[in-house]
N, CA and C atoms as a LAMMPS dump frame, in Angstrom:
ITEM: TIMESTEP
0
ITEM: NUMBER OF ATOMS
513
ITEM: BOX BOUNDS ff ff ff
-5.0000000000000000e+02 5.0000000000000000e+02
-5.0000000000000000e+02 5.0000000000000000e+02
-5.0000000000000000e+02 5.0000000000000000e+02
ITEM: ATOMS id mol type element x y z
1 1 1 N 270.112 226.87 -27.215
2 1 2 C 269.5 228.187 -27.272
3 1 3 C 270.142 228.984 -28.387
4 2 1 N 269.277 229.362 -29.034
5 2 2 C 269.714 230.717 -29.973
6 2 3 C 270.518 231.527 -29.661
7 3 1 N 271.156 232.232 -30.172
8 3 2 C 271.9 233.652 -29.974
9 3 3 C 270.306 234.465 -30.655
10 4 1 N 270.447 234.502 -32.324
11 4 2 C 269.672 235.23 -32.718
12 4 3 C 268.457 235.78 -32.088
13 5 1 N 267.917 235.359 -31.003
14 5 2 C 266.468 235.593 -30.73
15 5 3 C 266.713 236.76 -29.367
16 6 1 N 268.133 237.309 -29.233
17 6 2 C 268.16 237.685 -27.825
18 6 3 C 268.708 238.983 -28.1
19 7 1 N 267.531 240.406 -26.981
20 7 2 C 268.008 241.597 -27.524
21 7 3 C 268.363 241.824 -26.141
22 8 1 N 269.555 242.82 -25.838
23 8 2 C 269.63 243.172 -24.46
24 8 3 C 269.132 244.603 -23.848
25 9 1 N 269.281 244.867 -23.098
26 9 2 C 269.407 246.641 -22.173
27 9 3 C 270.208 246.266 -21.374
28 10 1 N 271.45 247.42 -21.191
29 10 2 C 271.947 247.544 -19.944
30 10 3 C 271.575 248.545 -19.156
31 11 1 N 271.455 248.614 -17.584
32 11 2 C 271.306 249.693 -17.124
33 11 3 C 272.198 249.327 -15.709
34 12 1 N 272.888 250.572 -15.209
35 12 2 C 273.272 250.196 -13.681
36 12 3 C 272.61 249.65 -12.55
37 13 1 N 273.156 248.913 -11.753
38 13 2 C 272.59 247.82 -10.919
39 13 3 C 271.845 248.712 -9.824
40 14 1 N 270.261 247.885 -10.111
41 14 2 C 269.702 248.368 -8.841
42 14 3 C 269.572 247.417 -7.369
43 15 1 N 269.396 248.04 -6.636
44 15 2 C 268.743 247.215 -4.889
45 15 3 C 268.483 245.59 -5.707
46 16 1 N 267.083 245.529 -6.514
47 16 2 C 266.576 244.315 -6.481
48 16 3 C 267.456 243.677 -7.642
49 17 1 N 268.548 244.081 -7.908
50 17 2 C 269.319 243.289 -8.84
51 17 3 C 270.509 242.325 -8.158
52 18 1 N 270.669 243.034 -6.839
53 18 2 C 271.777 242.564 -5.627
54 18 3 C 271.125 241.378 -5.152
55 19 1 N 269.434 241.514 -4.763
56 19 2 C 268.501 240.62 -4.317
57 19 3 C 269.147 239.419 -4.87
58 20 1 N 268.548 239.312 -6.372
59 20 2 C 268.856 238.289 -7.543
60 20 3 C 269.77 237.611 -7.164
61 21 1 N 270.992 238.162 -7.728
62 21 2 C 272.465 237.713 -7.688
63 21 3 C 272.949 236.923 -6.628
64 22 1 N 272.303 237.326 -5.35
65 22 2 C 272.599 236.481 -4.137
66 22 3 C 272.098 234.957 -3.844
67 23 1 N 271.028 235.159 -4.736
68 23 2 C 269.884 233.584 -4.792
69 23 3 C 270.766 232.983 -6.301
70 24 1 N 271.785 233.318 -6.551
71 24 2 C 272.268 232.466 -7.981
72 24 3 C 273.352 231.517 -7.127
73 25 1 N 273.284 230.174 -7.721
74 25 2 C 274.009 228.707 -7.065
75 25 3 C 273.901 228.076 -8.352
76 26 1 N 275.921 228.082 -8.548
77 26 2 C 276.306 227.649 -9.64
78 26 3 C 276.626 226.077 -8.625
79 27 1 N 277.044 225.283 -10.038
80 27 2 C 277.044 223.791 -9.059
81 27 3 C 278.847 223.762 -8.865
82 28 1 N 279.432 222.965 -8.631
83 28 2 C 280.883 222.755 -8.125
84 28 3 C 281.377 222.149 -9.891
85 29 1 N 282.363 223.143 -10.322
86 29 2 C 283.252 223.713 -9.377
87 29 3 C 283.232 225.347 -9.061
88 30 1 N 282.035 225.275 -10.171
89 30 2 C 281.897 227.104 -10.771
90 30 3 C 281.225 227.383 -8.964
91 31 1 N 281.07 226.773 -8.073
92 31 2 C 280.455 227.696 -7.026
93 31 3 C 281.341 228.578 -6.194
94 32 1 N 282.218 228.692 -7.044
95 32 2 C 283.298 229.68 -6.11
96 32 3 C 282.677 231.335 -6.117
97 33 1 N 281.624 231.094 -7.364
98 33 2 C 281.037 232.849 -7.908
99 33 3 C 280.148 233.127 -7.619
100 34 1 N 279.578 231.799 -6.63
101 34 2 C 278.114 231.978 -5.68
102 34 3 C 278.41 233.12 -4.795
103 35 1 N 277.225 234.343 -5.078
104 35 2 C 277.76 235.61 -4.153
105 35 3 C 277.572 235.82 -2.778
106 36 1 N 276.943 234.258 -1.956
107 36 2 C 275.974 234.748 -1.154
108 36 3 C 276.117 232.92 -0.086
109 37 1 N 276.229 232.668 0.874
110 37 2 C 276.069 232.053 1.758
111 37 3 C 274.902 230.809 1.126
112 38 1 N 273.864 231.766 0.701
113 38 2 C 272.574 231.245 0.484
114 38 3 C 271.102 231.345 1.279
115 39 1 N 271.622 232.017 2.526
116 39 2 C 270.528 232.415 3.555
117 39 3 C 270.153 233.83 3.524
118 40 1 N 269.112 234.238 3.851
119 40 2 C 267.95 235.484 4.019
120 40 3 C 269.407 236.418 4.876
121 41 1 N 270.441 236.519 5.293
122 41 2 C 270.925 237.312 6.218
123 41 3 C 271.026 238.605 5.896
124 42 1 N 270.185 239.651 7.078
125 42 2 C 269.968 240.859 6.556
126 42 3 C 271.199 241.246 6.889
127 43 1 N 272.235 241.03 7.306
128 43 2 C 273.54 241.62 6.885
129 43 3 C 274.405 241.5 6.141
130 44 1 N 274.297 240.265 5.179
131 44 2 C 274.839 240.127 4.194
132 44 3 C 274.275 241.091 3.16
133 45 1 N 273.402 241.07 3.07
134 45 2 C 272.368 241.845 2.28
135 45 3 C 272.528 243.257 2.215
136 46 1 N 272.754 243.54 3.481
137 46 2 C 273.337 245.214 3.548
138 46 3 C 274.752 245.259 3.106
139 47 1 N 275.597 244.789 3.374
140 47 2 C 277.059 245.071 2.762
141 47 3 C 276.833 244.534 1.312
142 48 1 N 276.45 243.938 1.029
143 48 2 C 276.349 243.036 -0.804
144 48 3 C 275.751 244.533 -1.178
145 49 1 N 274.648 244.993 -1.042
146 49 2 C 274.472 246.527 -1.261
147 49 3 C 274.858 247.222 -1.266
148 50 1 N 275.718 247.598 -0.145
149 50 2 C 276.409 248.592 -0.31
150 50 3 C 277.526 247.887 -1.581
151 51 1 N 278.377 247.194 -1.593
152 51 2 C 279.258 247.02 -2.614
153 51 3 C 278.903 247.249 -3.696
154 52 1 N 278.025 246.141 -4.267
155 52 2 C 277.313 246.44 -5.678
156 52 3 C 276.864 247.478 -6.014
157 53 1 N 276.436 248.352 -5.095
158 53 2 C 276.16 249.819 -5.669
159 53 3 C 276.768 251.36 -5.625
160 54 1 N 278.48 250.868 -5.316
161 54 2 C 279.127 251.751 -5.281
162 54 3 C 279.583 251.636 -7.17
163 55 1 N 279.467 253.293 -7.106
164 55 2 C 279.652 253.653 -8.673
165 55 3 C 280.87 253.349 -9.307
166 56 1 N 281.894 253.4 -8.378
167 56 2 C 283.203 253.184 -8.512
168 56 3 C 283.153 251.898 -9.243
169 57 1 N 282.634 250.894 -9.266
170 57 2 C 282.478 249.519 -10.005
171 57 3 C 281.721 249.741 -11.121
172 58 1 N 280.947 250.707 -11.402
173 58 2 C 280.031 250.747 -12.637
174 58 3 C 279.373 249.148 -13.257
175 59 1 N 278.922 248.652 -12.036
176 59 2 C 277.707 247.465 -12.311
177 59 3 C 276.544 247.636 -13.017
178 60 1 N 276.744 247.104 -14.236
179 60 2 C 275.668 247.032 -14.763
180 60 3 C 274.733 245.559 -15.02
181 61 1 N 273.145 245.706 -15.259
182 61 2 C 272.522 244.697 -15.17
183 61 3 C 272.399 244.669 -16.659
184 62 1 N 272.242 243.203 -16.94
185 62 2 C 272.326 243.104 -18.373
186 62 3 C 271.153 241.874 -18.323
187 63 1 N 269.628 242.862 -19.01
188 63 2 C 268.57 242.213 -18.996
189 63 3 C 268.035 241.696 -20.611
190 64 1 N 267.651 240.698 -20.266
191 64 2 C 267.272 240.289 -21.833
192 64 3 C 265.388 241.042 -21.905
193 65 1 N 265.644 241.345 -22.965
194 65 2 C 264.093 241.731 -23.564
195 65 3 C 263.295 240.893 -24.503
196 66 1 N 261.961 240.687 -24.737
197 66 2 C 261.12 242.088 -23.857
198 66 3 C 260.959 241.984 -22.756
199 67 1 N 261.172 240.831 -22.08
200 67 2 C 260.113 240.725 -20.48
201 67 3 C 261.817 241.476 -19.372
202 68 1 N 262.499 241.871 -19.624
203 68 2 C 263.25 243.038 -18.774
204 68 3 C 263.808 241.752 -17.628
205 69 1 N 264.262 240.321 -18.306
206 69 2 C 264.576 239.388 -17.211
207 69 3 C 266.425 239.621 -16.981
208 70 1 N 266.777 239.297 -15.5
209 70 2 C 268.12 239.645 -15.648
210 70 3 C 268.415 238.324 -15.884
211 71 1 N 269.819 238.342 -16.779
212 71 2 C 270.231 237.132 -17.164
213 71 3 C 271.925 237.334 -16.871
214 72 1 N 272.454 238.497 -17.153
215 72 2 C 273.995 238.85 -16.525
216 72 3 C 274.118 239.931 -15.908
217 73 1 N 274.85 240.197 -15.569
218 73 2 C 275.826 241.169 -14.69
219 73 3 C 277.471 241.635 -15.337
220 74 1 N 277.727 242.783 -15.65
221 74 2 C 279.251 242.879 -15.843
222 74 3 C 279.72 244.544 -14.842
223 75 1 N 280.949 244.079 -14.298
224 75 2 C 281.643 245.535 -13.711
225 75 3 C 282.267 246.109 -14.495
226 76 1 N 283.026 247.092 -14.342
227 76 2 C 284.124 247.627 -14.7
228 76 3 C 284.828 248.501 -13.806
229 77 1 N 286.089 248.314 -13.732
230 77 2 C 287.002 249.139 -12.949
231 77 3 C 287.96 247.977 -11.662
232 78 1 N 287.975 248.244 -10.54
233 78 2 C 288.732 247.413 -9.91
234 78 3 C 288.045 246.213 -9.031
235 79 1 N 286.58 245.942 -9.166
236 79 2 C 285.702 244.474 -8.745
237 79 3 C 286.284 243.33 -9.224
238 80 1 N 286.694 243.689 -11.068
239 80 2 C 287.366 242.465 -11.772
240 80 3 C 288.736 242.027 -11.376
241 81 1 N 289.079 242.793 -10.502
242 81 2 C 290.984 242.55 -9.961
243 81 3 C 290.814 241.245 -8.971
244 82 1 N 291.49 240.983 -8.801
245 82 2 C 291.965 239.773 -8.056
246 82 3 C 293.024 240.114 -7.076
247 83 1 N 292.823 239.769 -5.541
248 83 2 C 293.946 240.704 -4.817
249 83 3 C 295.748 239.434 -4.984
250 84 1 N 296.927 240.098 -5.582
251 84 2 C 297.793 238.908 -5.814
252 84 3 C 298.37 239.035 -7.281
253 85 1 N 297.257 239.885 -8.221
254 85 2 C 297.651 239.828 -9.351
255 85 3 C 298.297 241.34 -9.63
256 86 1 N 299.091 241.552 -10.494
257 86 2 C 299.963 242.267 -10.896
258 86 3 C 298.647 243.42 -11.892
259 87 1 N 298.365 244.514 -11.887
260 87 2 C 297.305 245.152 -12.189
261 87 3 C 297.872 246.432 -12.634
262 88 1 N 299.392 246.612 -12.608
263 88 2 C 299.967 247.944 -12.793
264 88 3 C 299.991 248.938 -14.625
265 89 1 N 299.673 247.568 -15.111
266 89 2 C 299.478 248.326 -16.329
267 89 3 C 298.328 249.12 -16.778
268 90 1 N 297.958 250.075 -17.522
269 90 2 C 296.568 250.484 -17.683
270 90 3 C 295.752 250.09 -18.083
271 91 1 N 294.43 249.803 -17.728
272 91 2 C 293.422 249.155 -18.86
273 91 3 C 292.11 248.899 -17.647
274 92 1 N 290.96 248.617 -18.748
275 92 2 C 290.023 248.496 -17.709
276 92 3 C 289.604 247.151 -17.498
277 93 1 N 289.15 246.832 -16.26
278 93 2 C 289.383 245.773 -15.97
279 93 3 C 287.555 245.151 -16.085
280 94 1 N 287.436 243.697 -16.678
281 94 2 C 285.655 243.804 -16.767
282 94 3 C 285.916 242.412 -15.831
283 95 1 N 284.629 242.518 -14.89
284 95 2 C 283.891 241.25 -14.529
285 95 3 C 282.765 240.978 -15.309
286 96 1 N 282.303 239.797 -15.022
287 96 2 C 281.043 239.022 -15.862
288 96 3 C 280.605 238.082 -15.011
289 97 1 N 279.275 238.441 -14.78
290 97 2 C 278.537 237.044 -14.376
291 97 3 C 277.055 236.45 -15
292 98 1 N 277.126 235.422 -15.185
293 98 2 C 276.016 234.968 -15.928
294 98 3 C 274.84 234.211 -14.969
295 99 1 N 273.858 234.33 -15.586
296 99 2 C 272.418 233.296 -14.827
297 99 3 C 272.997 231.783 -14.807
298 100 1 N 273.128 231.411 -13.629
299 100 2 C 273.587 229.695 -13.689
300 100 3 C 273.106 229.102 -14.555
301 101 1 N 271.815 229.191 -15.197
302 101 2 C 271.337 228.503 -16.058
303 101 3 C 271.752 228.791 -17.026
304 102 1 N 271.638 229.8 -16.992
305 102 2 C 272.506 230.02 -19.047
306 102 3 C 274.172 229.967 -18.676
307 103 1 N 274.987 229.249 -17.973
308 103 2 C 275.78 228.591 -18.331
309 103 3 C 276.006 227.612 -19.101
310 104 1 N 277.811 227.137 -19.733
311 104 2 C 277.68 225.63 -20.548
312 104 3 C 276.303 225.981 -21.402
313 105 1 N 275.96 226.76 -21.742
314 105 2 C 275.326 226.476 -22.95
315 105 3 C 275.871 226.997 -24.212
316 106 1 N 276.857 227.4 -24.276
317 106 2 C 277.207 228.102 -25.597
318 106 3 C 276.538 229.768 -25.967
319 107 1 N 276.691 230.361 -24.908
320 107 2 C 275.791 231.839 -24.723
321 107 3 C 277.096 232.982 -24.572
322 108 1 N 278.365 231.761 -24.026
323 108 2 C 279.29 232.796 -22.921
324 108 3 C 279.714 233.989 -24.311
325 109 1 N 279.75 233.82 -25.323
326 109 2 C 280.589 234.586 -26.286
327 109 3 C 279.715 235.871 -26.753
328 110 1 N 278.649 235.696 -26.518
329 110 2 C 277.525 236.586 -26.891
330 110 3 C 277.575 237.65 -25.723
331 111 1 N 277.349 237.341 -24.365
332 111 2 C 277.686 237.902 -23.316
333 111 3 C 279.243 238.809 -23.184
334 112 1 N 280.499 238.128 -23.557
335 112 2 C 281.604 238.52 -23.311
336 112 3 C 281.455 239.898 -24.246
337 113 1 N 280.964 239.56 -25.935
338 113 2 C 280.429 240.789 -26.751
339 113 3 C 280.086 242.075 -26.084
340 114 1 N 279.085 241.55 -25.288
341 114 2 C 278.213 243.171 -24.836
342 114 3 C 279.243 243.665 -23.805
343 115 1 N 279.656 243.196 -22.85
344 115 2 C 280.829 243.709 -22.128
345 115 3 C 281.655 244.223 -22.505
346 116 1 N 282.099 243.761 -23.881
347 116 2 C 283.283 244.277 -24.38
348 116 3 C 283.05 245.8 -25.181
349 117 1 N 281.722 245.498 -25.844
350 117 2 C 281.217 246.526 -26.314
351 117 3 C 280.515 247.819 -25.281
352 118 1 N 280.57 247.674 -24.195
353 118 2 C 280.082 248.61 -23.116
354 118 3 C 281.705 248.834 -22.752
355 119 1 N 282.461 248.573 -22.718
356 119 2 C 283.802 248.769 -22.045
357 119 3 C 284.21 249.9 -22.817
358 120 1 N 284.408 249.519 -24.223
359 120 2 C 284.787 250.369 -25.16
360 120 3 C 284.11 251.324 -25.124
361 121 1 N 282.999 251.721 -25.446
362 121 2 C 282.532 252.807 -25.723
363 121 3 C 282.21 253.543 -24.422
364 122 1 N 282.051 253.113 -23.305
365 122 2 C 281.912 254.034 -21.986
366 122 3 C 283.396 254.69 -21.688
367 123 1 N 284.522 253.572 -21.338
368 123 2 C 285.677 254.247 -20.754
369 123 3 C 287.198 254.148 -21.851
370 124 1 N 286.835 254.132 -22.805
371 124 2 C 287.982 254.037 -24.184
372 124 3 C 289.25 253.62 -23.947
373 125 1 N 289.492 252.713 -23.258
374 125 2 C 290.641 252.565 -22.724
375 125 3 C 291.379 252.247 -23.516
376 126 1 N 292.633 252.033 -23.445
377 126 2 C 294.02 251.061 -24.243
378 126 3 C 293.666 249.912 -24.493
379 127 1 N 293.712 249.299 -23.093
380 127 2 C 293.191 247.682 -23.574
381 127 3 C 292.485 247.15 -21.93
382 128 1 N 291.939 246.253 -22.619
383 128 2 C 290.891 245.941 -21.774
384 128 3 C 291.309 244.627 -20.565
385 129 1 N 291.187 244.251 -19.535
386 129 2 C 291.574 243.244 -19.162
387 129 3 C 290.719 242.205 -18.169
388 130 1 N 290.605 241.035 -18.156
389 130 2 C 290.103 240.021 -17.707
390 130 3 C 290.56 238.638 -16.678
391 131 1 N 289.982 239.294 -15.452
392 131 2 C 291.471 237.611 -14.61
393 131 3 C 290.301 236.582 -14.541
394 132 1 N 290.258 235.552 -14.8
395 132 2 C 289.987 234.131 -14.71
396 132 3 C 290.474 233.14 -13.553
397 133 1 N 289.685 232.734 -12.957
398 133 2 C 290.161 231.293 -12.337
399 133 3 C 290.447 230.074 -13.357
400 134 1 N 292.33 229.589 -12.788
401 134 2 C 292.567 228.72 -13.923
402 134 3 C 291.981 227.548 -14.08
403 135 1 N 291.561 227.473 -13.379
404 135 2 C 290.098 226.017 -13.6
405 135 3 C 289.375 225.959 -14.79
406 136 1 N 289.016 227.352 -14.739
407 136 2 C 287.572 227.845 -15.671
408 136 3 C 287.527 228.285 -16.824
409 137 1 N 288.206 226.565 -17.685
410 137 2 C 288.703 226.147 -18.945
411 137 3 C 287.242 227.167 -19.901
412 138 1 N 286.564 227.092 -19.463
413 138 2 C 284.629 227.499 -20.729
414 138 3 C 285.33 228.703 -20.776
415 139 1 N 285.748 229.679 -19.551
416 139 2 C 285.603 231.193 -19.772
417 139 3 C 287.024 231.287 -20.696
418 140 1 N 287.955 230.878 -19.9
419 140 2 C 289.063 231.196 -21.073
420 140 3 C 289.215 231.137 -22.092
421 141 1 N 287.935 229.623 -22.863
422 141 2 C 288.006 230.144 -24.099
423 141 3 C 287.429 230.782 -24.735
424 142 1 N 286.283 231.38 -24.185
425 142 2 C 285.324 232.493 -24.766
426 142 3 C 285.817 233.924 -24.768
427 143 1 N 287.237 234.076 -23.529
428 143 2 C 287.718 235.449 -23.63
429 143 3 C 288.609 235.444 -24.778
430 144 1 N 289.796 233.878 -25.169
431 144 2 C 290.227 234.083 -25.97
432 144 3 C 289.709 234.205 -27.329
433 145 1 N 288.424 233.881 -27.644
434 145 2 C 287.827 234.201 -28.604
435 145 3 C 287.791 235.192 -29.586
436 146 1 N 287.765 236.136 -28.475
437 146 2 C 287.737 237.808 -28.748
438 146 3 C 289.402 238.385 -28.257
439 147 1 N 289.678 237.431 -28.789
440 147 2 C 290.821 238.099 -28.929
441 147 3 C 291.89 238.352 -28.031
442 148 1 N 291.354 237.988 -26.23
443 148 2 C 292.582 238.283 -25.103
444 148 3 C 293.19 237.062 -24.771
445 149 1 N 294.737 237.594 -24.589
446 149 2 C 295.892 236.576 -24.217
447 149 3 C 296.167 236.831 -23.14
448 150 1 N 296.743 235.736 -22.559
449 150 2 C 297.103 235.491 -21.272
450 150 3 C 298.364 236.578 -20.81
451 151 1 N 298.076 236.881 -19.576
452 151 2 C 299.682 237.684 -19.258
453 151 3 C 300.103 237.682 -17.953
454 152 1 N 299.71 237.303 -17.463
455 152 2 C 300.43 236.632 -15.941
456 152 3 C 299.257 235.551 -15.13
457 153 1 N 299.485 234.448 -14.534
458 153 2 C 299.26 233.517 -13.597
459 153 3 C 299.981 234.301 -12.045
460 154 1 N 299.05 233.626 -11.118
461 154 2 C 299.559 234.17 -10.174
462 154 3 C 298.656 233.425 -9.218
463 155 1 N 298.867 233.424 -7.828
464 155 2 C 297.609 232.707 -7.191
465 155 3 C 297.32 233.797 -5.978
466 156 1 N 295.649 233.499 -5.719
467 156 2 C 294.891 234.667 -4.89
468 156 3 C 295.909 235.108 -3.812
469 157 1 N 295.365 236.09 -2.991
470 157 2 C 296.106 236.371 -1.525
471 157 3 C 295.086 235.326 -0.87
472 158 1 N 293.516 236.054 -1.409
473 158 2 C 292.864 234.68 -0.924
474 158 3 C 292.579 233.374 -1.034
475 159 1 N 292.95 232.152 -0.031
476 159 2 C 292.424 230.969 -0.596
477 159 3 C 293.449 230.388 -1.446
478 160 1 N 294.511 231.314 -1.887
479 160 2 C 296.139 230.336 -2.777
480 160 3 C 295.281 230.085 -3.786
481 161 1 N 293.864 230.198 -4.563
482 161 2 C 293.476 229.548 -6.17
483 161 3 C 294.299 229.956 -6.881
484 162 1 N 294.935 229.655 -8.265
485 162 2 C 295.253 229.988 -9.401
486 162 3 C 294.389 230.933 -10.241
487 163 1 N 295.113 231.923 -10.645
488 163 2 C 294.147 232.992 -11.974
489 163 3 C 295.362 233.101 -12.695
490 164 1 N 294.613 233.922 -13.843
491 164 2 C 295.157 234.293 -15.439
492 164 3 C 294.443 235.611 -15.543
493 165 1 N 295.312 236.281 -15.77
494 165 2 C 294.854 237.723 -16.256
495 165 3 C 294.92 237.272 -17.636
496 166 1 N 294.181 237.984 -18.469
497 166 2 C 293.778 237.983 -19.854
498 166 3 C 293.882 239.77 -20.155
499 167 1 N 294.346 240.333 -21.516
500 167 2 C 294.295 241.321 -22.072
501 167 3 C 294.344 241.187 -23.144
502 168 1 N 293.791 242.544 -23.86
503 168 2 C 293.332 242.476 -25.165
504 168 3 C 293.359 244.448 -25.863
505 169 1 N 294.358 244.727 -26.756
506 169 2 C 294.42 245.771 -26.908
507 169 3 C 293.011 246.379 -27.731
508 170 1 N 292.831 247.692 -27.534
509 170 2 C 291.757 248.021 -27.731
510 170 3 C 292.069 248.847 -29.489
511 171 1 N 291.33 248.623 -30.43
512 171 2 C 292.436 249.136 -31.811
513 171 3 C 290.932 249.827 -32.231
């Protein structure tokens, strides 16, 4: 797939964007970022709502144009934390999630762009920061791409996985 052919909009996450996100099934090992059981449960559905649409996360949907399809998702603020990791320094913290399908395709760097570029210019921070599961050799190198280094390993409260915080000063 092209880069060149792809224009975006962001806008904050609505109701039917939570819908979406819940029906996305990455395959193993990436299914740790599957948001959702996989079943109709109207109570999952109500708390996934309520979360995703507290402002405090500033979720935005990141739709490709013209046809207004969602293809990512990025947060900002404390969604991207990891409970375990050391978070005391300042900076804002981004999540990212992509359409399973446009994974492994060589897209992730284009994506990490617009995040980075919505980070900056919404909340101007110092520097920006990113935790990773250490598995998830693709993302680390698309964050280091742009520039963020590693600064502490640590493993979840939940589940004992391994992460990497990533930062990247903002100049």
């Amino acid at each position: 797939m092209s880069e060149e052919m792809w224009q975006f909009e962001l806008r904050p996450f609505a109701a039917n964007d939570v819908r979406q996100i819940l029906t996305w099934r990455y395959k193993p090992p990436y299914d740790i970022y599957n948001m959702s059981r996989g079943t109709a449960d109207p109570l999952e559905l109500s708390e996934s709502l309520d979360y995703f649409l507290q402002s405090r996360y500033h979720f935005q949907a990141v739709l490709r144009q013209p046809a207004a399809e969602l293809v990512a998702f990025c947060s900002f603020g404390p969604d991207g934390q990891v409970a375990g990791g050391d978070y005391s320094i300042k900076a804002i913290d981004i999540g990212l999630g992509i359409h399973p399908d446009l994974t492994g395709c060589g897209l992730g760097s284009m994506f990490v762009g617009v995040a980075i570029d919505v980070a900056r210019k919404t909340f101007a921070p110092p520097r920006l920061r990113v935790t990773i599961a250490a598995f998830n050799r693709r993302a680390q190198k698309v964050w280091q791409q742009h520039n963020f280094v590693p600064l502490q390993r640590f493993r979840a409260n939940f589940g004992r996985r391994p992460f990497i915080i990533y930062v990247r000063n903002v100049r």
